[in-house]
Every structure is written in C-alpha cells, then in structure tokens.
N, C-alpha and C positions, 0 to 999 in steps of 0.2 A: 504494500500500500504506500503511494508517495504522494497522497494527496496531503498539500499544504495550503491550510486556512490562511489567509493573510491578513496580518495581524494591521490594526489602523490606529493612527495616532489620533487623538481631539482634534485638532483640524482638521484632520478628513471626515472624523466623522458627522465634524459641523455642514460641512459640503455633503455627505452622504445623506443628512437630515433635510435638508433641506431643499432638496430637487425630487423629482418624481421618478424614479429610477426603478419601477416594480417592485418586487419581493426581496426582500435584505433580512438575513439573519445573522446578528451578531453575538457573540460567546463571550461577556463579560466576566474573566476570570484573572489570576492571581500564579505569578510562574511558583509561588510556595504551595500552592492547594491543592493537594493530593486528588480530592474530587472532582477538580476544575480539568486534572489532566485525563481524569477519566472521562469527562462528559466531552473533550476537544476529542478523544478518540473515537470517542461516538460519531462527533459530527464529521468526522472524515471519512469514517465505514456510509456516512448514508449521503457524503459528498460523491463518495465513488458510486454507490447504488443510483445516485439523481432526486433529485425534488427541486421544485419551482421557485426555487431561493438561491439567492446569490449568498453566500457563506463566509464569513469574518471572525475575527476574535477581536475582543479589546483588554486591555490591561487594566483593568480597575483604578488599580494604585496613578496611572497614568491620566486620566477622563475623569477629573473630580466634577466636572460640566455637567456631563452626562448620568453621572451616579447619583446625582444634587437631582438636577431635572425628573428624571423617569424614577428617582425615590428607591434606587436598584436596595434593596436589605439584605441580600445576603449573595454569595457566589457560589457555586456559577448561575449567572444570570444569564439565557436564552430570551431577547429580545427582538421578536417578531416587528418589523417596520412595512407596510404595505403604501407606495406612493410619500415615502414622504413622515407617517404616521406611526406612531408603535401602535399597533392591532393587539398584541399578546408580550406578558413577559412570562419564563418558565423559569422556574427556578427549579423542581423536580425531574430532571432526565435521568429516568427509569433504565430503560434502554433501549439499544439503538430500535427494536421495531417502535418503542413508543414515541421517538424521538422522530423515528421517517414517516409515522402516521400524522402527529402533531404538523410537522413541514409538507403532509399534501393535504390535510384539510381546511390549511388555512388563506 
C-alpha cells in the first residue's frame, strides 16, 4: 500500500474552506496519537478501495484556526466538508468498512 494522504498546512486549509471544490475529507490528528495513526491507516486502505472524497490529514497541534472554528474535542477528528461546508465531523473510526460506508453515504 503506498497510498499517501497529504498532509495540509492552515493556509491551505483556509483556501480548501473556502472554495467549492466537492467532497474533502480531512484527518485531524496528532504524529504522538497512537489512534490517530491507526484511523490515517484506515483512510488509506479505503483511499486505495475509492470513495467520493478527496483525502487529507491535518496536524492539530499545527491548525489552532481550525480546531477553535469547527470546536474539533478530541483526535482523531474525520471532518467531512461538502462544497465548501463541514456536513459531518467523526470522531469514532470503527473500521475501515465503517469508515468507507461513512465516505459513500455522505
């Protein structure tokens, strides 16, 4: 597996927020969070499978912006943005089938 999420800085993700760019899913997580590296491996098993979402991670520690704005509590955070918008935030990634059902029903 050599799928790599690509990680965004707070200015990109100000420009990611703010245009209409379809489906964006980004992985608000922590390089110390044992769980954060579990649910980034998730999202790259269901990166390679396909769903309707463009796929990111962000640094927490890095996006106080963002963490402040969307009220993120706890890590890892799965924040669904559709056009622009957060539609969903997930904070429970179960596993990868709950994770690739969540990204095509939304």
């Amino acid at each position: 597996m050599n799928s790599i999420i690509t990680e965004l800085t707070e200015d990109q993700l100000h420009h990611m927020a703010s245009i209409e760019i379809g489906r964006v899913a980004i992985l608000f997580a922590s390089p110390f969070c044992g769980t954060c590296k579990v649910a980034l491996t998730m999202l790259q098993i269901v990166q390679e499978v396909g769903v309707p979402y463009s796929l990111y991670q962000a640094n927490i520690n890095y996006t106080p912006y963002f963490r402040e704005i969307w009220q993120l509590r706890s890590i890892p955070a799965l924040v669904l943005i559709h056009n622009g918008k957060v539609i969903d935030i997930v904070y429970a990634i179960q596993s990868v089938d709950s994770l690739y059902t969540k990204l095509q029903i939304n």
